[in-house]
C-alpha positions as CSV (number, residue, x, y, z in Angstrom):
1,X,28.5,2.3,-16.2
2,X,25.3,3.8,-15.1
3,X,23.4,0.6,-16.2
4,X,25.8,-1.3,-13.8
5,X,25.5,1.4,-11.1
6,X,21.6,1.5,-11.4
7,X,21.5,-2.7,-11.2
8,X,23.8,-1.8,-7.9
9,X,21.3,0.3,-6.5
10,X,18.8,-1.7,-7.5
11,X,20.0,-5.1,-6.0
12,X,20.9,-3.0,-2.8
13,X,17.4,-1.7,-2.4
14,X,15.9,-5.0,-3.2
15,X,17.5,-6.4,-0.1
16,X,15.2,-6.3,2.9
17,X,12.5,-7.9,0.4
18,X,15.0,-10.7,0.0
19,X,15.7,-11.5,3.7
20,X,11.2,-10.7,4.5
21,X,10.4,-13.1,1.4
22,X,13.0,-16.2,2.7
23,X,11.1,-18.8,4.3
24,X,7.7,-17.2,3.7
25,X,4.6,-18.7,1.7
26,X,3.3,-17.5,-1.3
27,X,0.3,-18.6,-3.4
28,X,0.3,-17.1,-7.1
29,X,-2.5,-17.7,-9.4
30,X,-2.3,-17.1,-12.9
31,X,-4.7,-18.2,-16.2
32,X,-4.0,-20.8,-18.8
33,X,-3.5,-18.1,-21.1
34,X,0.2,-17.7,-19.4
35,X,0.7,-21.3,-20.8
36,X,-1.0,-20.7,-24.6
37,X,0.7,-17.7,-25.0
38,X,4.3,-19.0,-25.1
39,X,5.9,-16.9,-22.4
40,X,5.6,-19.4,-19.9
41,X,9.1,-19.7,-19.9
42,X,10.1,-16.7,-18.8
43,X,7.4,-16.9,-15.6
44,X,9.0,-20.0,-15.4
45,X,12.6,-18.4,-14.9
46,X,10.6,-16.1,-12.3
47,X,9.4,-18.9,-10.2
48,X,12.6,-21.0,-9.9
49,X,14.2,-17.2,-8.7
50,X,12.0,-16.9,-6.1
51,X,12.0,-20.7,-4.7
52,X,16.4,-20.3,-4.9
53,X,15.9,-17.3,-2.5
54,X,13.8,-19.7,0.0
55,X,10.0,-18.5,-1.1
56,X,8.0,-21.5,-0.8
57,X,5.3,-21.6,-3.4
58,X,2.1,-23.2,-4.0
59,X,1.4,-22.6,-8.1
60,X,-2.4,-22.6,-9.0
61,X,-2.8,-22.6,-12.8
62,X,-6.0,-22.0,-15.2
63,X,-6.7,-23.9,-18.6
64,X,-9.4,-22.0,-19.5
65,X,-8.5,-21.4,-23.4
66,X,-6.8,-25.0,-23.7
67,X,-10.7,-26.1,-22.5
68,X,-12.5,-23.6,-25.0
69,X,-10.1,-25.1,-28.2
70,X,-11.1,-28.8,-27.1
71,X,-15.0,-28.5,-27.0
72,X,-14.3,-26.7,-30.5
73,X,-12.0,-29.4,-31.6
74,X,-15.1,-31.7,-31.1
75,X,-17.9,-29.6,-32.3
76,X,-19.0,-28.2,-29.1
77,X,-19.9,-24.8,-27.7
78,X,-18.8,-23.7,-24.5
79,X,-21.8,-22.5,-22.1
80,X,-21.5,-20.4,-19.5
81,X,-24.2,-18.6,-16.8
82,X,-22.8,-15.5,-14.7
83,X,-19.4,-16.4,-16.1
84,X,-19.3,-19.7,-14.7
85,X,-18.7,-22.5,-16.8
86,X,-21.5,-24.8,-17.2
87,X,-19.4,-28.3,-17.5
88,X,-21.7,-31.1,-18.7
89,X,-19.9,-34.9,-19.4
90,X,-18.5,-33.5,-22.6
91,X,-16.7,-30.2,-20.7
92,X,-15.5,-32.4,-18.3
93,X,-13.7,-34.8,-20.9
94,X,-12.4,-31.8,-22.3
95,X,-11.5,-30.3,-18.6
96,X,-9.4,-33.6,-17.7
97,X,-7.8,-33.6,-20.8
98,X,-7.0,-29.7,-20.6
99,X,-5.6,-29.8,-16.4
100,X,-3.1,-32.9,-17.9
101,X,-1.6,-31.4,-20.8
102,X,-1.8,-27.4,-18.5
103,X,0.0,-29.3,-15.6
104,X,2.6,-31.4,-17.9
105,X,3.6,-28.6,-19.9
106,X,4.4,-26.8,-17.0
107,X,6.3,-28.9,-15.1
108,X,8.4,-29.3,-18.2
109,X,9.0,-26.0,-18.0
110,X,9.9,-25.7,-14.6
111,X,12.2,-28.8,-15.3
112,X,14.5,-26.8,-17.2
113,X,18.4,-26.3,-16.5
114,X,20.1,-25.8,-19.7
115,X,23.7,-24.0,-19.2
116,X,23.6,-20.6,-19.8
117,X,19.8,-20.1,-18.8
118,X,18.2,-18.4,-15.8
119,X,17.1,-22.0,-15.2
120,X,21.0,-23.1,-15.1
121,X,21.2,-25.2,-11.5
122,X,17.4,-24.9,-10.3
123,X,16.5,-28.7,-10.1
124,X,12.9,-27.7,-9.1
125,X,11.3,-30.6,-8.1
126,X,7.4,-30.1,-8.9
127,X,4.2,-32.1,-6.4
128,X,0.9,-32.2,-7.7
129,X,-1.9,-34.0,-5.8
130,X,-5.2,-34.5,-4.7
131,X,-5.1,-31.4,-2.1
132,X,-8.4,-30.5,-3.0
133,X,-11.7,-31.4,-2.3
134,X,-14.8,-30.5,-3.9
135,X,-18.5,-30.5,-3.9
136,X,-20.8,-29.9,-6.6
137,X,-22.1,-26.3,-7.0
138,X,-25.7,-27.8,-7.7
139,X,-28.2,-25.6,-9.3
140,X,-28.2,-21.8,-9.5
141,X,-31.3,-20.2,-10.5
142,X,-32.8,-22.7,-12.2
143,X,-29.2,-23.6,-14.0
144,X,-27.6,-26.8,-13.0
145,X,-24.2,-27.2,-13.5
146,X,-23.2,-30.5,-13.1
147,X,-19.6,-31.1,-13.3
148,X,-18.8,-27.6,-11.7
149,X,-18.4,-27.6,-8.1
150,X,-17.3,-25.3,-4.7
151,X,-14.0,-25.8,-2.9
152,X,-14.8,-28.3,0.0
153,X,-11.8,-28.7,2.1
154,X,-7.9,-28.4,1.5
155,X,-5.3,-30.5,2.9
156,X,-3.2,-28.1,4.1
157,X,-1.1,-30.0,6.4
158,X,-0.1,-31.8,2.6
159,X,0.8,-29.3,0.8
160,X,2.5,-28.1,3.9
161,X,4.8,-31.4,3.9
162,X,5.5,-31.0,0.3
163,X,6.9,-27.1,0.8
164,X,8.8,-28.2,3.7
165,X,10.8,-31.0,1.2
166,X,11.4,-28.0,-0.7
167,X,9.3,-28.6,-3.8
168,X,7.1,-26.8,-5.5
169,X,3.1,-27.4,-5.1
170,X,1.4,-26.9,-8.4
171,X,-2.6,-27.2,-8.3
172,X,-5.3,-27.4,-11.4
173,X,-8.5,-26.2,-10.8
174,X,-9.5,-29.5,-10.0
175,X,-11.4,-30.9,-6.8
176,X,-12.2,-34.5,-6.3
177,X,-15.3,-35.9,-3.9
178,X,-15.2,-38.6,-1.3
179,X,-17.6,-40.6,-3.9
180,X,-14.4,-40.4,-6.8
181,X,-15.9,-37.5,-8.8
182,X,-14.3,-35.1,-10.4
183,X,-15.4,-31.2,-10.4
184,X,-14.2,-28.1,-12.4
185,X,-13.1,-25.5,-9.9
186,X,-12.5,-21.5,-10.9
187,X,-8.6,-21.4,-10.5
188,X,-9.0,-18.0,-8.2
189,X,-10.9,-20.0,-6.1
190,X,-8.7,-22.8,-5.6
191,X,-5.9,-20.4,-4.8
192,X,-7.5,-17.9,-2.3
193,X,-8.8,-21.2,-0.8
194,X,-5.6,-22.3,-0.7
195,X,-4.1,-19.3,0.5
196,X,-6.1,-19.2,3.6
197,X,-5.8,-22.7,4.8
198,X,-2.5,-22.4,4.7
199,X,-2.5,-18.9,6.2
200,X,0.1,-17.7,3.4
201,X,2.0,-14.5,3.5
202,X,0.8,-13.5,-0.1
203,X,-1.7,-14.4,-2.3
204,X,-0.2,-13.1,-6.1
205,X,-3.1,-12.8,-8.5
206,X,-1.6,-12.9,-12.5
207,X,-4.2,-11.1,-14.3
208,X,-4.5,-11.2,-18.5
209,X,-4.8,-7.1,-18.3
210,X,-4.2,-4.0,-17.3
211,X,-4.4,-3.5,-13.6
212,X,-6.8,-1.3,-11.8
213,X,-6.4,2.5,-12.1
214,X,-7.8,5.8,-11.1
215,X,-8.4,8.7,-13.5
216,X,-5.7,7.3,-15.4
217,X,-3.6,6.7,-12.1
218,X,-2.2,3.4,-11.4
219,X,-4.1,2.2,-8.2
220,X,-1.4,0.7,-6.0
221,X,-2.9,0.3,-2.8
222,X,-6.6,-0.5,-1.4
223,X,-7.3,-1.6,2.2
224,X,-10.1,-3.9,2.4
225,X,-12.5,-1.2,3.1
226,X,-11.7,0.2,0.1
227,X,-11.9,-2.9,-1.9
228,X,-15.3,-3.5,-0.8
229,X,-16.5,-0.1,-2.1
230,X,-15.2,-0.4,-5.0
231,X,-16.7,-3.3,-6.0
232,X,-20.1,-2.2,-4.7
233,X,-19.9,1.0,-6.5
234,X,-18.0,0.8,-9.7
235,X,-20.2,-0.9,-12.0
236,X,-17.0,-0.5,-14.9
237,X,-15.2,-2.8,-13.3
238,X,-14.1,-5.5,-15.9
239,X,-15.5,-9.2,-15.2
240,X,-11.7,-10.5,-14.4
241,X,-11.2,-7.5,-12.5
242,X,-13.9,-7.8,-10.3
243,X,-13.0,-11.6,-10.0
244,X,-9.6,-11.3,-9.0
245,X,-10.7,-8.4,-6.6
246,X,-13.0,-10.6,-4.6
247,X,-10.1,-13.2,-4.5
248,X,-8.0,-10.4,-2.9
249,X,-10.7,-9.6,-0.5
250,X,-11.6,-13.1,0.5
251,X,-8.3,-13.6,1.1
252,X,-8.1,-10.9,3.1
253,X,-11.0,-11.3,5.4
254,X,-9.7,-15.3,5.9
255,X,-6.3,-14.1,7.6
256,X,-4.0,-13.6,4.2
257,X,-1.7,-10.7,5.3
258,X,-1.3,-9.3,1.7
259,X,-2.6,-9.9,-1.6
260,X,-1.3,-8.3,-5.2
261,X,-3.2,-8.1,-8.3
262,X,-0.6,-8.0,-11.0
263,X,-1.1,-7.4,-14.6
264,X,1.3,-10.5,-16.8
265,X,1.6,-8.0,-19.6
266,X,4.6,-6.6,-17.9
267,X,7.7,-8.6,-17.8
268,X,9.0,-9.5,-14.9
269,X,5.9,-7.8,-12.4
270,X,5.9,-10.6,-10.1
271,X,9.7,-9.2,-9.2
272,X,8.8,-5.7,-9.5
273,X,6.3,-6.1,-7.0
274,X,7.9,-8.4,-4.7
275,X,11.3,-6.6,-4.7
276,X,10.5,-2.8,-4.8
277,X,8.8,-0.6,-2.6
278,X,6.1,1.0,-5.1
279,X,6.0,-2.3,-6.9
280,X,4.0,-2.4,-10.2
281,X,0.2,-4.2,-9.4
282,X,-2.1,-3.3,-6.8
283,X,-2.0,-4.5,-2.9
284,X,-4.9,-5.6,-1.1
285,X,-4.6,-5.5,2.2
286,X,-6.3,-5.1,5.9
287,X,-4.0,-2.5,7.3
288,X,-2.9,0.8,5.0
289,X,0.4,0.3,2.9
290,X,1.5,3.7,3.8
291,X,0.4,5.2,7.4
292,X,0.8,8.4,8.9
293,X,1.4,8.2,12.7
294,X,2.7,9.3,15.7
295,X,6.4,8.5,16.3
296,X,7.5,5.8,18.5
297,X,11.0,5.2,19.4
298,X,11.8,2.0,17.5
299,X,11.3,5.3,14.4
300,X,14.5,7.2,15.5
301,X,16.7,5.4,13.6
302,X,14.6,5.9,10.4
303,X,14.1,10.0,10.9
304,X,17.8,10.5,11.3
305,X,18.2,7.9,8.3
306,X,15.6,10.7,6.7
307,X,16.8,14.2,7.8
308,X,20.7,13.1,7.5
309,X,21.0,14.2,3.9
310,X,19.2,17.9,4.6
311,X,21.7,18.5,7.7
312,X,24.9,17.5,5.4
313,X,23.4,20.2,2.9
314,X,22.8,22.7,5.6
315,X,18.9,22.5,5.1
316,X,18.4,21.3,8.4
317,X,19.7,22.3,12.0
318,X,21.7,18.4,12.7
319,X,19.7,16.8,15.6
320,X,21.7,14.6,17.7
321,X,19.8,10.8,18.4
322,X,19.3,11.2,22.2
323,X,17.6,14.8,21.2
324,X,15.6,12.6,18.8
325,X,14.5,10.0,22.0
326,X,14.1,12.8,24.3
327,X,11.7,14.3,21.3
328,X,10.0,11.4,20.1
329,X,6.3,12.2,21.0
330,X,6.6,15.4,19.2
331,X,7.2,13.6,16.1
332,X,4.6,12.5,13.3
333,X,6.0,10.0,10.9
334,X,4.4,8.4,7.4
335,X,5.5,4.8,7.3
336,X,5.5,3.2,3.7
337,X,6.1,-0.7,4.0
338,X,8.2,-0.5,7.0
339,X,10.2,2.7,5.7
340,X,10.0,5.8,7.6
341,X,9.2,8.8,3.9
342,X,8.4,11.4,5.6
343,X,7.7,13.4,9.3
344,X,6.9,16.2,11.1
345,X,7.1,18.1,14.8
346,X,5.4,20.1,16.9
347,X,7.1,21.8,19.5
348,X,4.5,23.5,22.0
349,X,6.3,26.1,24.6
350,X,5.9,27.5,28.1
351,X,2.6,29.7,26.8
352,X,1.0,27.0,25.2
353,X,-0.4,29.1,22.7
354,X,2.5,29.1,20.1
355,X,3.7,25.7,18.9
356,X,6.3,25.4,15.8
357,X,6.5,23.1,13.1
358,X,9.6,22.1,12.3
359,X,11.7,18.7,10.4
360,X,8.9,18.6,7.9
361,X,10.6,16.4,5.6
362,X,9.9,14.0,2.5
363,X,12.2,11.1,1.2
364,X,13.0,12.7,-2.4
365,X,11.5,9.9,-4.0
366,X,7.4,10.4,-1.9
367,X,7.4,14.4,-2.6
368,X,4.2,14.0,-5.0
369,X,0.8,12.7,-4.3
370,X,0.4,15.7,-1.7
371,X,2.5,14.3,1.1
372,X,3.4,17.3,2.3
373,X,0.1,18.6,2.5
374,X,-1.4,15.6,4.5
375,X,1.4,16.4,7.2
376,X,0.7,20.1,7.5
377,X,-3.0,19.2,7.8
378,X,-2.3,17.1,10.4
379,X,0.4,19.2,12.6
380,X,-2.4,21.5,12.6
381,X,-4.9,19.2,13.5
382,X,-3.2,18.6,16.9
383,X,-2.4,22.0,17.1
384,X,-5.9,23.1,17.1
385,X,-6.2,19.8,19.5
386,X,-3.8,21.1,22.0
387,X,-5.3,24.8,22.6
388,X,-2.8,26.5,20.2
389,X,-3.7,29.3,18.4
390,X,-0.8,29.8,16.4
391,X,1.6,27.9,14.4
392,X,5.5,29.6,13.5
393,X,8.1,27.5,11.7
394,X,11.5,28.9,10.7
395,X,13.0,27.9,7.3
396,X,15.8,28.6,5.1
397,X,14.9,27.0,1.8
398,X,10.9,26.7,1.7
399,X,9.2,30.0,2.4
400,X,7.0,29.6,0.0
401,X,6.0,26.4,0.4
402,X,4.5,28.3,3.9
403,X,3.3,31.2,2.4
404,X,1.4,29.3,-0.4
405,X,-0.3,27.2,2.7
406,X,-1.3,30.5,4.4
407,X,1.8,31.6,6.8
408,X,3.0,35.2,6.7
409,X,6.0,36.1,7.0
410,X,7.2,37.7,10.6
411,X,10.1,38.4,12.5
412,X,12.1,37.4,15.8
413,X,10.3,39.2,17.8
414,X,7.1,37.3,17.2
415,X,8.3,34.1,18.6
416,X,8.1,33.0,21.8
417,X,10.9,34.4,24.4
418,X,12.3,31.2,24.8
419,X,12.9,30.2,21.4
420,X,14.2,33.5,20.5
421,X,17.1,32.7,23.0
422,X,18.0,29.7,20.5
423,X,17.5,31.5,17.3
424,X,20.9,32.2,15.1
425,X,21.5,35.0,13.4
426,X,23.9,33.0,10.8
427,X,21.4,30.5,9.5
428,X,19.2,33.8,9.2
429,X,16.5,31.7,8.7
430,X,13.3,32.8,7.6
431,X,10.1,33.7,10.3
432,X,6.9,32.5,9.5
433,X,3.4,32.5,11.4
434,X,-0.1,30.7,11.0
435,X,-3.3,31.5,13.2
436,X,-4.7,28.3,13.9
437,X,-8.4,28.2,14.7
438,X,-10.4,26.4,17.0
């Protein structure tokens, strides 16, 4: 029973991911590895769930390995400079072969419906191509490397035919010249490439380990800003890491709304990241996952949605919604992926030298990572803005909260006359004061 409850809650919170992924493109790269390994199959079942809920996909696979284990098969060693493949005629032959047998494998894969299978009634219908075009990368400090080349062009307005027929595009690092040669393209290339010519909604990176992290933390968000330090400054970044990074930030800067590195070690992270909040990889993006901001209106729905369970328990005084409306620009909300988490009011009175804090509140699942804390900071912040020199909040259940966050405990009397009036006795609810300096 609570397994079956748990998938209820589940499914139900996965919903508005379901109805903001239908109709919307997503590009997901992932190395040949994911195809050597195996476990294809079950990214397989992952992909044919997210083109039945109306995701259209453009698939961009590696064959790195399968490449490596045909220039041993014939005696050769693989050569590389700054971790770019050096592909003379012999890599080549052994590149063509690799991108057939990669591609073919996969859309057998994908062409599974056996009863009784996650891939029971799919009838994915698979379109590969000649979408990209390539030039040679030439030579690099004194390196040439011949059969190795740039992203050129993509025909987006192709691959955009073949989405709208409802297939699935799958691309080889592969690019082909106007003069009928072929070039050996970095597969995170091809797909941020991709992903910006077609201005996609996502750009899902599949990455052979562990994502990034922080002091043992799981890094789940980094605006491009943030990105862009990090690569500049933390020489212990992994070589793949830092790859797929770049990707993300390329991406990025071309017009891709949101990118996700996710590690394939997990099972089933492309659908913990695309249908939870939290998700389980790390999100690239232009603009902050999570925002703290002023309240506008359109957020009055969410803060009652917030505060409800607190005024059922008695915790908070119940605010009616046209309160809310009338109250709106007193309000500070944080706004994680379009939910309203947390918020915050300051209520400034006739004096103008007293202001209260009051609904500070946290969703119960975003009371860590010192939420609270960034509110408080910044209710005082336009306190101190404002010409108020002293904050007062009444409370019932987090006194010390307050007093561990410097307020003292007071009494009625200190407030202002006016919100004296509206004090009750039968919440008896606890004083507290703040100076705030300026």
């Amino acid at each position: 029973m609570l397994d079956s409850l748990e998938f209820v809650r589940w499914f139900r919170g996965s919903s508005p991911y379901i109805h903001a992924h239908r109709g919307r493109t997503f590009v997901v790269s992932f190395g040949g590895e994911a195809v050597a390994d195996g476990l294809f199959a079950g990214l397989a079942h992952d992909f044919a769930l997210l083109n039945s809920l109306g995701i259209r996909l453009v698939l961009v696979h590696g064959f790195r390995p399968q490449v490596e284990d045909l220039l041993h098969l014939r005696g050769q060693q693989p050569r590389y400079k700054n971790g770019l493949r050096i592909t003379d005629s012999q890599a080549l032959l052994c590149v063509k072969e690799a991108a057939g047998m990669v591609r073919v494998e996969i859309e057998a894969l994908l062409s599974m419906g056996v009863a009784n299978s996650p891939m029971a009634g799919a009838r994915l219908r698979v379109a590969s191509g000649n979408f990209v075009t390539a030039k040679p990368l030439g030579v690099r400090d004194g390196v040439d490397f011949q059969h190795t080349g740039d992203v050129r062009r993509i025909d987006a307005d192709a691959i955009r035919q073949q989405l709208d027929q409802g297939n699935v595009v799958l691309l080889s690092p592969v690019g082909y010249s106007p003069t009928g040669e072929v070039f050996n393209l970095s597969a995170e290339e091809v797909a941020t490439a991709v992903a910006i010519a077609l201005q996609a909604d996502k750009l899902l990176l599949l990455m052979e380990q562990e994502g990034l992290s922080n002091k043992g933390q799981p890094t789940r968000q980094l605006t491009t800003q943030e990105a862009e330090t990090l690569l500049r400054d933390d020489a212990g970044l992994s070589r793949e890491l830092r790859a797929h990074l770049k990707a993300a930030l390329a991406a990025c800067v071309g017009g891709v709304a949101r990118c996700h590195l996710i590690s394939r070690e997990l099972d089933g992270a492309m659908l913990l990241e695309l249908f939870t909040r939290d998700g389980v990889g790390t999100l690239v993006s232009a603009a902050p996952f999570e925002d703290i901001r002023t309240a506008a209106i359109d957020d009055v729905g969410g803060i009652l949605e917030l505060i409800a369970p607190l005024e059922a328990q008695g915790i908070l005084v119940p605010r009616t919604r046209e309160r809310l409306e009338m109250e709106i620009d007193d309000y500070t909300v944080i706004e994680r992926d379009g939910m309203i988490v947390g918020c915050a009011a300051l209520h400034t009175y006739a004096s103008r030298t007293m202001a209260e804090l009051a609904c500070l509140v946290l969703h119960p699942e975003y009371r860590g990572e010192k939420r609270g804390d960034r509110l408080l900071a910044l209710m005082e912040e336009r306190a101190r803005k404002a010409g108020v020199t002293e904050l007062f909040v009444l409370t019932t259940h987090a006194e010390h909260w307050f007093r561990e966050r410097g307020f003292a405990t007071a009494n009625v009397a200190a407030l202002p006359l006016e919100r004296q009036a509206l004090y009750n006795p039968n919440r008896n609810s606890k004083v507290l004061t703040k100076a705030v300096d300026n």
